[in-house]
C-alpha positions as CSV (number, residue, x, y, z in Angstrom):
1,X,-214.4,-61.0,-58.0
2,X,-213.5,-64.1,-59.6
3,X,-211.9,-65.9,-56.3
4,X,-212.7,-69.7,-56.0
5,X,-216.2,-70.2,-53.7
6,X,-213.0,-71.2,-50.7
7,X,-211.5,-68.2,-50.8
8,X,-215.0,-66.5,-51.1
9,X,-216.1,-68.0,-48.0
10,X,-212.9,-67.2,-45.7
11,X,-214.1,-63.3,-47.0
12,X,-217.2,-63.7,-45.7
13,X,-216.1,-65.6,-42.4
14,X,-213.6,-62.3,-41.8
15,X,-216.5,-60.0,-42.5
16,X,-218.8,-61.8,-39.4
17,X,-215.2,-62.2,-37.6
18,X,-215.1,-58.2,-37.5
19,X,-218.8,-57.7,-36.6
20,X,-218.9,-59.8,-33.7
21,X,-215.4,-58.1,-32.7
22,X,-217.3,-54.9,-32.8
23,X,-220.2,-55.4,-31.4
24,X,-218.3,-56.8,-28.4
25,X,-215.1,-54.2,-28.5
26,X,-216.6,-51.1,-30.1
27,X,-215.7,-49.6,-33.2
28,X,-212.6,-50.2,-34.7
29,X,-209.9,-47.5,-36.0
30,X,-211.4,-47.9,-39.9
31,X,-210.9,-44.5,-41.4
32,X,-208.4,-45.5,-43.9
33,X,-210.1,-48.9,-44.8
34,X,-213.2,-47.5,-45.6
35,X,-211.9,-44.8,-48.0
36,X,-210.0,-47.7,-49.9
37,X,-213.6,-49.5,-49.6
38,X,-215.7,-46.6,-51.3
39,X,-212.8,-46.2,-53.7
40,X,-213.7,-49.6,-55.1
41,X,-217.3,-48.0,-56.8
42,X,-219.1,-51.6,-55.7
43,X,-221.9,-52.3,-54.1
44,X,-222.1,-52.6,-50.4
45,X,-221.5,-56.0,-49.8
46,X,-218.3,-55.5,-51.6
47,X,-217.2,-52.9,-50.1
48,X,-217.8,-54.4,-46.6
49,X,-215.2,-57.6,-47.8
50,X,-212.9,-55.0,-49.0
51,X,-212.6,-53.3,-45.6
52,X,-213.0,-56.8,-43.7
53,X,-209.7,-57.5,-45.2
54,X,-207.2,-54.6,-45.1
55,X,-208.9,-54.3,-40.9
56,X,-208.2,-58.2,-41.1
57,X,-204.5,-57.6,-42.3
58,X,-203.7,-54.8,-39.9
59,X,-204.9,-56.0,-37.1
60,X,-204.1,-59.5,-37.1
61,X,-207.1,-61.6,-38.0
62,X,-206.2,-62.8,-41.6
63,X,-202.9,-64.6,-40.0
64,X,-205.4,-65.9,-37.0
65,X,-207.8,-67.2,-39.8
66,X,-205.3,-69.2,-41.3
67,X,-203.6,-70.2,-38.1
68,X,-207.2,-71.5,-37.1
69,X,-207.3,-73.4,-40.2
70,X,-204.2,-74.9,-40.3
71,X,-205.2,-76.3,-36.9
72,X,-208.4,-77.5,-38.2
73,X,-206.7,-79.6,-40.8
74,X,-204.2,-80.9,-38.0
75,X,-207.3,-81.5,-36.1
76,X,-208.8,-83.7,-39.1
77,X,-205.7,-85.3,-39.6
78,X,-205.8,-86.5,-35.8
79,X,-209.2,-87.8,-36.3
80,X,-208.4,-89.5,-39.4
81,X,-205.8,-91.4,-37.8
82,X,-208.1,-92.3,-34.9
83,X,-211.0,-93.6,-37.5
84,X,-207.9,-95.8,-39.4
85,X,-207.1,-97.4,-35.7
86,X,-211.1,-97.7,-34.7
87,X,-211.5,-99.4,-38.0
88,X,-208.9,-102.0,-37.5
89,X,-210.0,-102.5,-34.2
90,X,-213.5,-103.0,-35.1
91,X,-212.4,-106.2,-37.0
92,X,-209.9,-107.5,-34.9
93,X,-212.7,-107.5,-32.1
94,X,-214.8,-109.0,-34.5
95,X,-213.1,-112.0,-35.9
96,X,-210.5,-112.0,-32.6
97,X,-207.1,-114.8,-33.1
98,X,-209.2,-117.5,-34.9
99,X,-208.6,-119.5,-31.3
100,X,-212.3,-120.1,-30.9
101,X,-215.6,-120.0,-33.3
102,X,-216.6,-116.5,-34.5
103,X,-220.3,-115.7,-33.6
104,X,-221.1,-114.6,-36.8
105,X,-224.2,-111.9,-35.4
106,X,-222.0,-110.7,-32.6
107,X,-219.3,-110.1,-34.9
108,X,-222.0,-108.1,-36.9
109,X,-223.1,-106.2,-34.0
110,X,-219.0,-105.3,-33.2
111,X,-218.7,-104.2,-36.8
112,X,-221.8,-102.2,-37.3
113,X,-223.9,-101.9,-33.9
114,X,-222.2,-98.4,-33.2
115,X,-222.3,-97.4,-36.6
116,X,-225.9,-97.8,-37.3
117,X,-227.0,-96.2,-34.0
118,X,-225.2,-92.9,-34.6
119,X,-226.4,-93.1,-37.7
120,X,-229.9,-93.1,-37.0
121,X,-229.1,-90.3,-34.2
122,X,-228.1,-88.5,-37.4
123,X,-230.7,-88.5,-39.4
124,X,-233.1,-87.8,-36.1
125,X,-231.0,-84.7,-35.5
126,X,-231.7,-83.9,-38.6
127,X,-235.4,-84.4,-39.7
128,X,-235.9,-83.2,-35.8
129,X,-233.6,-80.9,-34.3
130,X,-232.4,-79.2,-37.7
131,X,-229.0,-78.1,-37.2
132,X,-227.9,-81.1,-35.3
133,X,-224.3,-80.8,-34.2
134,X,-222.9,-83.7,-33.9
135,X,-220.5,-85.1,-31.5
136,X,-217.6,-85.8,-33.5
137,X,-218.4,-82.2,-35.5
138,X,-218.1,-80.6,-31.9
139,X,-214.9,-82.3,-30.8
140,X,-213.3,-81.4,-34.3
141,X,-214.2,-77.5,-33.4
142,X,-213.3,-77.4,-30.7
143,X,-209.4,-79.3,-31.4
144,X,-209.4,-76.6,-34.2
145,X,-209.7,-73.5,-31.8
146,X,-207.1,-75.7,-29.4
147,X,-204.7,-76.2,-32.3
148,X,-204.8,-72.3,-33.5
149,X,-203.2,-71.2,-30.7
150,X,-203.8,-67.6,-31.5
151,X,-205.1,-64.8,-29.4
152,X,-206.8,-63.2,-32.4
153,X,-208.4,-66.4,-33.3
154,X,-211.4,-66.0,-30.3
155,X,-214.1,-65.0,-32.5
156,X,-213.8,-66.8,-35.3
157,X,-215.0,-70.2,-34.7
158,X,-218.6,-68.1,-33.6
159,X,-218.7,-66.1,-37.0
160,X,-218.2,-69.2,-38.8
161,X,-220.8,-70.7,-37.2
162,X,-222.9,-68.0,-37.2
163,X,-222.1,-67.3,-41.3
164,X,-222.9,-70.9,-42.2
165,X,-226.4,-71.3,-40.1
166,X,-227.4,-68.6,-42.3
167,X,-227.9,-71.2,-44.8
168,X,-228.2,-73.8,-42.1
169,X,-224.5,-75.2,-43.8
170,X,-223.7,-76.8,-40.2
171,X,-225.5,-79.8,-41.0
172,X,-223.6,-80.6,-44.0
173,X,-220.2,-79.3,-42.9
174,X,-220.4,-81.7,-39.9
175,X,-222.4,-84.3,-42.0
176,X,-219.4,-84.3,-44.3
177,X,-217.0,-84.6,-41.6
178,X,-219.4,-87.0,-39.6
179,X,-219.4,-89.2,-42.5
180,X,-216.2,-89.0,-44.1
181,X,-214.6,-90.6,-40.8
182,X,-216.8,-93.2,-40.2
183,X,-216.4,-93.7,-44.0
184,X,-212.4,-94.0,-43.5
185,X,-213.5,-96.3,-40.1
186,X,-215.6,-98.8,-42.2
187,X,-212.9,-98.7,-44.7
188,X,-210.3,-99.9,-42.6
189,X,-212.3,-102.5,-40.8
190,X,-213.4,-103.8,-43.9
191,X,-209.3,-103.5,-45.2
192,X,-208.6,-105.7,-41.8
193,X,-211.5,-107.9,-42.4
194,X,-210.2,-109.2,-45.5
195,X,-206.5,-109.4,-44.4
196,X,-207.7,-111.3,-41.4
197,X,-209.7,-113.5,-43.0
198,X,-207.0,-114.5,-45.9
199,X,-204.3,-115.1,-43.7
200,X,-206.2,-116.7,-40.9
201,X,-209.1,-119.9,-40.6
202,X,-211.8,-118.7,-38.5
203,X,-214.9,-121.2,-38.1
204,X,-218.4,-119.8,-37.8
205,X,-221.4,-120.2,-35.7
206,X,-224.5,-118.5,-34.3
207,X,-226.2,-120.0,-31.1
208,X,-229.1,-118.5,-28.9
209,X,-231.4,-120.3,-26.4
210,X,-234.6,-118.7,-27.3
211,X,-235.0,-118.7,-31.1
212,X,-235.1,-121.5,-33.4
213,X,-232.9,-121.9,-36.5
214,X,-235.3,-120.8,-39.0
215,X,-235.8,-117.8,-37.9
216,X,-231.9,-117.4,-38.2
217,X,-232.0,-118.8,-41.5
218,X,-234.9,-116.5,-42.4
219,X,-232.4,-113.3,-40.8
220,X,-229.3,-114.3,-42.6
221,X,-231.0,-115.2,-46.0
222,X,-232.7,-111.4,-45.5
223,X,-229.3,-109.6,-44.7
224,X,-227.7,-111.3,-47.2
225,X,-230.5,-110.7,-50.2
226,X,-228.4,-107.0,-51.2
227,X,-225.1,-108.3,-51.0
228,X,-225.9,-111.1,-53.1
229,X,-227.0,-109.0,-55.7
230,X,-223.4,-107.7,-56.0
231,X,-222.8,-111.2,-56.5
232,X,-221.1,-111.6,-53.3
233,X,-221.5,-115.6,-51.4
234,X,-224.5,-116.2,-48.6
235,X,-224.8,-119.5,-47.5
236,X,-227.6,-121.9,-48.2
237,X,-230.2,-122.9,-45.3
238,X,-228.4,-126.2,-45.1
239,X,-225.0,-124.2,-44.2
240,X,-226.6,-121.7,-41.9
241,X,-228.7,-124.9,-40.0
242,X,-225.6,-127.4,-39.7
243,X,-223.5,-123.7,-38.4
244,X,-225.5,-123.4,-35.4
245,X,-224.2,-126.8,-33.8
246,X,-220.8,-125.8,-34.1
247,X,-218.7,-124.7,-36.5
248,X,-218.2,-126.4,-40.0
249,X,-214.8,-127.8,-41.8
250,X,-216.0,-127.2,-45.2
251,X,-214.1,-124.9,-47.2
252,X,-217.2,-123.6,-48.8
253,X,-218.9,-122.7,-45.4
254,X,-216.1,-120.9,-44.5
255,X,-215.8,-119.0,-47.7
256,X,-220.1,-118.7,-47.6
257,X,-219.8,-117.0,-44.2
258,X,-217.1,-115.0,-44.8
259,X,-217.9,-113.0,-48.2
260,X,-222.1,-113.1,-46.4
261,X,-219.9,-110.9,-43.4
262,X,-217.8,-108.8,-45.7
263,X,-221.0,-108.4,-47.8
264,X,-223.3,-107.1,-45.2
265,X,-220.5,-104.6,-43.8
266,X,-220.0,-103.7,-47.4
267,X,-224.1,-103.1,-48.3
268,X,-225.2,-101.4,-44.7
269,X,-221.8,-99.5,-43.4
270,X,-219.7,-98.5,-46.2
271,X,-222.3,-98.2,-48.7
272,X,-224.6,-95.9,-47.0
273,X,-221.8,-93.7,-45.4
274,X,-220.6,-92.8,-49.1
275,X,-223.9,-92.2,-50.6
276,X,-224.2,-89.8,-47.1
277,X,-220.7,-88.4,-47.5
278,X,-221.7,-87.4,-51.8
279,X,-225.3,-86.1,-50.3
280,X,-223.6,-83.8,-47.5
281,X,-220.7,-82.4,-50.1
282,X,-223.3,-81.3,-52.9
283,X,-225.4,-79.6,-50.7
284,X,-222.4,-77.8,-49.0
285,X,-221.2,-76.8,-52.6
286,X,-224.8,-75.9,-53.2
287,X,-225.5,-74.2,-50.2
288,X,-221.7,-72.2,-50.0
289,X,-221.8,-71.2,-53.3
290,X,-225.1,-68.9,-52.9
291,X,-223.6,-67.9,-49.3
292,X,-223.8,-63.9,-48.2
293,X,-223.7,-61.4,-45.7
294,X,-227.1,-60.7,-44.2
295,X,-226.7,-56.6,-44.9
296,X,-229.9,-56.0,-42.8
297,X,-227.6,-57.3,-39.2
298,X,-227.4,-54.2,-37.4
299,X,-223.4,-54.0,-37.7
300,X,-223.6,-53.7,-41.1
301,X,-226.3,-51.8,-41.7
302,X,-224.4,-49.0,-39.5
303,X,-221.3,-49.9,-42.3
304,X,-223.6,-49.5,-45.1
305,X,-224.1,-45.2,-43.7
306,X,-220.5,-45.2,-43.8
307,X,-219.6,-47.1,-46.9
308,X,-222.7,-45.7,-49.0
309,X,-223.7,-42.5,-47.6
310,X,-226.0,-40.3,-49.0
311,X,-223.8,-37.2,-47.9
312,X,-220.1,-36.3,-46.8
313,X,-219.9,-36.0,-42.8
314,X,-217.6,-33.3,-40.5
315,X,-216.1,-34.2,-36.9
316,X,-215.5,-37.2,-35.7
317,X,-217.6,-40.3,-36.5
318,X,-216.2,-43.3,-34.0
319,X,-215.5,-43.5,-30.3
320,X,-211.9,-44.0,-29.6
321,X,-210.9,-47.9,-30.4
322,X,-210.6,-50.1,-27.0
323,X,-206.8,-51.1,-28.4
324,X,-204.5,-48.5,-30.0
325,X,-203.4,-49.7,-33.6
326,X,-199.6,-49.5,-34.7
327,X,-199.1,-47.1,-37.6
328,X,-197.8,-48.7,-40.6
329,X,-196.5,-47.5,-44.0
330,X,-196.1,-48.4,-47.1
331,X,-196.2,-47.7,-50.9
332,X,-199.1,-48.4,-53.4
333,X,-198.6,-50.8,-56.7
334,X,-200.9,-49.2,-58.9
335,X,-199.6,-47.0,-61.9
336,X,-198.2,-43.6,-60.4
337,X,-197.0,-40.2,-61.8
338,X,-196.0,-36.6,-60.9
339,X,-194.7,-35.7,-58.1
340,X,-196.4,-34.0,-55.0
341,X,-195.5,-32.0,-51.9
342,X,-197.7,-31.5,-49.0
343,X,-197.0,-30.2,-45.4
344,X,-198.5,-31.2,-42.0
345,X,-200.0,-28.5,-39.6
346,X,-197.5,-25.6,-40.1
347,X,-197.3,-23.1,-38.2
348,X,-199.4,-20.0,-40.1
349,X,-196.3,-17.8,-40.1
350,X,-194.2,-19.6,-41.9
351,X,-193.6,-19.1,-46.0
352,X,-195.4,-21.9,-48.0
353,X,-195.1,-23.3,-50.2
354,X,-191.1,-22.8,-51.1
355,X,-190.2,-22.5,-55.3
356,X,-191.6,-25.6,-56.4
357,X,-190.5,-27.0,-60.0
358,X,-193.5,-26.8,-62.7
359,X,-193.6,-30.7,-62.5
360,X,-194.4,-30.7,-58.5
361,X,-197.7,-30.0,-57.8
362,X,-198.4,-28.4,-54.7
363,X,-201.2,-30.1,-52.0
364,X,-201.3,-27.3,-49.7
365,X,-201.2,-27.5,-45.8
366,X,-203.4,-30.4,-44.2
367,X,-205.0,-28.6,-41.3
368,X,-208.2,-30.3,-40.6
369,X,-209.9,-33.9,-41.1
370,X,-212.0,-32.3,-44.5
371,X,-208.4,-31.6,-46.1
372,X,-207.0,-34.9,-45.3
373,X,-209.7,-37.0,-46.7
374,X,-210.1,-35.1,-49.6
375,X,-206.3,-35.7,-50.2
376,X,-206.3,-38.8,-49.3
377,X,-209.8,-39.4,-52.2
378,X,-207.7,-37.7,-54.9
379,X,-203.9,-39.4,-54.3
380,X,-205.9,-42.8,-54.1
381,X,-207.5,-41.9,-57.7
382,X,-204.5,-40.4,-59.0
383,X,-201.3,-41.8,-57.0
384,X,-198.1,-39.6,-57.4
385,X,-194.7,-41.7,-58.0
386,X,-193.4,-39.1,-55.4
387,X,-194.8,-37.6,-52.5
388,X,-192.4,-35.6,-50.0
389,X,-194.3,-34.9,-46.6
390,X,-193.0,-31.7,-44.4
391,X,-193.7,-31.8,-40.9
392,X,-192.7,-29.6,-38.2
393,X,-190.4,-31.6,-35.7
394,X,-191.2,-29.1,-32.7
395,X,-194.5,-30.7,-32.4
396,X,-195.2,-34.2,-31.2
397,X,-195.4,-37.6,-32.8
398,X,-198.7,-38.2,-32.4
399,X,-200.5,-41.2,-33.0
400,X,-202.9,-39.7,-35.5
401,X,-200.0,-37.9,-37.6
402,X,-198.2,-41.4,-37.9
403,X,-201.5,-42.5,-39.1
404,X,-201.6,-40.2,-41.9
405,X,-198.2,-40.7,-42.6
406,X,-199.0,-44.1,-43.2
407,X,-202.2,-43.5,-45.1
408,X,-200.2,-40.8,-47.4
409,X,-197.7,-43.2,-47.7
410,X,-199.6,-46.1,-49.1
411,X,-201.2,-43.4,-51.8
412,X,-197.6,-43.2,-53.2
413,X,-195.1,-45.3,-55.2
414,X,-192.6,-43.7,-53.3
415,X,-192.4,-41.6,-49.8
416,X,-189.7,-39.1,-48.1
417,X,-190.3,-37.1,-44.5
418,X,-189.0,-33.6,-44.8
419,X,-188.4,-32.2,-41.2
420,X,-188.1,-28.8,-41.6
421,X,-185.6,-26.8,-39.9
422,X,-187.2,-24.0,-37.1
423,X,-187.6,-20.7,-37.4
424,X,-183.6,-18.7,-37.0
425,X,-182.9,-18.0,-32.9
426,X,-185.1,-21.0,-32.1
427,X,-183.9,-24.3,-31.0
428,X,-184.9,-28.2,-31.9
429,X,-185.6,-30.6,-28.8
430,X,-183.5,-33.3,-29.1
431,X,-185.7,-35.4,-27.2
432,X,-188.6,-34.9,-29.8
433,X,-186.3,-34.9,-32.5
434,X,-185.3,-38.4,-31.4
435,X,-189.0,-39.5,-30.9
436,X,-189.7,-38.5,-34.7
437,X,-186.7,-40.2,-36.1
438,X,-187.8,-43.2,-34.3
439,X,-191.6,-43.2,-34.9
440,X,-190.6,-42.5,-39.0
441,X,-187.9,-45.6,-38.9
442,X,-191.1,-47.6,-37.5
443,X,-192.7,-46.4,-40.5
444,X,-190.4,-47.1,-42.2
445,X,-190.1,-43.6,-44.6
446,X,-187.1,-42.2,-45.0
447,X,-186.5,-38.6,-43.7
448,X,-184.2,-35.6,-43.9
449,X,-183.9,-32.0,-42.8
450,X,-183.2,-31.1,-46.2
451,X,-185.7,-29.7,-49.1
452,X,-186.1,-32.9,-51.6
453,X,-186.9,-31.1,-54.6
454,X,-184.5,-32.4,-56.6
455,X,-185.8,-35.9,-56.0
456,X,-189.5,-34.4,-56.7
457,X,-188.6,-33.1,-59.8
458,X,-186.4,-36.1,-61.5
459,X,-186.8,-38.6,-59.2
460,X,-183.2,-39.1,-58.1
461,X,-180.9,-36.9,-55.9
């Protein structure tokens, strides 16, 4: 398969969707999904994706999946918006209206005192708890299962989880969200910072009670040392002295201070959050890129009898599914030719097969499960470009005959229903009648009472 490592993992997250459906539900209806999957000649990990997704198609979980992601990048987007606004507000209640001196250490502490402590939290989670989850990872989960809306959605934020720890891949998913935001947060308070600062004069000072000044000359000259090497302004010890009095006229304080504040949100938030944010995504490409199903979970190694097996097996293999699936039809796009004929449990005293054309081949009766699947093995090998299906209308619809009339369908470029007329002196239920032209309009097939041998044999009426 030569699908992008994306597309590779939303595979793998449908193939743990569908195990933890099963293991909680029972067995699903997979008969016709896990022909198509042996069919493929791959190994069993392929074949398990290959009957994830047609189960994942028909029964609703492919459409969840991408309603659940959809809502997680609606989700994202919400957050994003909420970092931008944190930013901003950040700064503003850092610097404030210029009205009064800025306190140039509480102003640090506004712009990066939450910042560094979740950060550290981080890295703790980490080194100590492994596959920390962190807050804002959790909240964007959980607005992504809100935002789905989708009833088949229920088990998929589990089997991602579930997928990704096999690799332990939380950390860096939610580092890489955990990150990215408070990357886009320290980019828009440092965005506001600088708009504030050039269209407003804000003064500077630092005071305390306790402390002397050198020891805030000695802290600012320290915080300031990395910055400076970007050859961003710190001010001298005479600046950072005369500031603690109150705060100084001087253009060149002002400036001093303000590119030392930019400077130090620059070196310790921004900085650090990006180098985090680069760290996080190369180990999730890393990590997501050697990603697979763990074949020895019980689920699959019970697939892997079914998908692989050493010998052909006779009655029935699954318990009856919890939920009833819809029959559907269809028609197959792979290269088709000849034309086939094959009835439906006939009654044994009726003549069959009629004159049949030297260009129709003739399938027989399909009494038992053996003859359907091995007619169902050899059209999927060698798919007809017409395949007429006679059934007896005096028996019942059943949900297991649509089945196959789907199945036979889908083997076929192109499909028609022959209802065959009863015996002479005997009588068609309407009632029945009605319930079969109904089920095969579901279906989807067209049907007649008439022979359509013509259309077997050249393809047109």
């Amino acid at each position: 398969m030569t699908d992008n490592p994306l597309k590779r993992l939303q595979r793998l997250w449908l193939c743990e969707t569908l195990r933890l459906r099963e293991e909680h539900a029972g067995p699903l209806e997979d008969g016709e999904a896990n022909r198509l999957a042996r069919q493929t000649g791959n190994d069993l990990a392929s074949r398990i994706e290959t009957r994830a997704l047609f189960l994942a198609k028909r029964d609703g979980q492919l459409q969840a999946q991408q309603h659940w992601l959809q809502g997680a990048r609606l989700a994202l987007g919400l957050l994003l918006v909420l970092a931008v606004l944190s930013g901003a507000g950040l700064a503003l209640a850092a610097l404030g209206d210029g009205s009064r001196p800025v306190n140039v250490f509480w102003a640090l502490g506004s712009l990066l005192g939450l910042h560094l402590l979740l950060l550290l939290g981080w890295a703790l989670g980490l080194l100590l708890a492994g596959d920390h989850s962190a807050g804002l990872g959790r909240l964007w989960l959980w607005l992504s299962e809100k935002l789905a809306r989708d009833a088949s959605a229920a088990q998929l934020g589990p089997a991602l989880v579930l997928l990704l720890q096999r690799r332990r891949l939380n950390r860096w998913l939610l580092g890489l969200l955990v990150h990215g935001l408070w990357l886009v947060a320290l980019l828009s308070a440092g965005l506001m910072l600088l708009i504030l600062l050039s269209t407003r004069r804000y003064g500077f000072v630092w005071e305390t009670t306790l402390l002397g000044s050198d020891t805030f000359v000695a802290l600012t000259q320290l915080l300031g040392s990395l910055p400076a090497l970007l050859g961003l302004p710190i001010p001298d010890a005479e600046t950072i002295r005369a500031s603690g009095d109150s705060a100084l006229t001087s253009e060149a304080a002002r400036h001093a201070w303000a590119g030392w504040l930019f400077g130090v949100l620059l070196v310790f938030g921004i900085l650090p959050r990006a180098v985090l944010l680069l760290l996080c995504l190369w180990r999730w490409r890393h990590g997501s890129a050697r990603l697979a199903l763990d074949l020895n979970l019980p689920g699959y190694r019970l697939l892997g009898e079914r998908l692989q097996p050493t010998s052909e097996r006779l009655g029935v293999l699954d318990a009856a599914p919890a939920q009833l699936t819809e029959a559907q039809g269809g028609s197959t796009r792979l290269d088709s030719s000849g034309a086939v004929l094959v009835a439906i449990e006939l009654d044994p005293q009726r003549t069959w097969p009629p004159s049949l054309p030297k260009s129709v081949a003739d399938a027989g009766v399909l009494d038992s499960r053996e003859q359907r699947q091995q007619l169902l093995d050899q059209l999927g090998r060698f798919p007809p470009a017409r395949l007429a299906i006679a059934l007896d209308p005096r028996r019942s619809p059943d949900r297991g005959t649509l089945a196959l009339l789907g199945e036979l369908a889908r083997t076929a470029a192109a499909t028609r229903i022959w209802l065959l007329q009863p015996p002479p002196g005997e009588a068609l239920d309407s009632q029945r009648l009605g319930d079969w032209h109904s089920a095969l309009q579901r279906l989807h097939l067209p049907f007649a009472d008439s022979a359509p041998l013509a259309w077997l044999e050249s393809g047109h009426d």
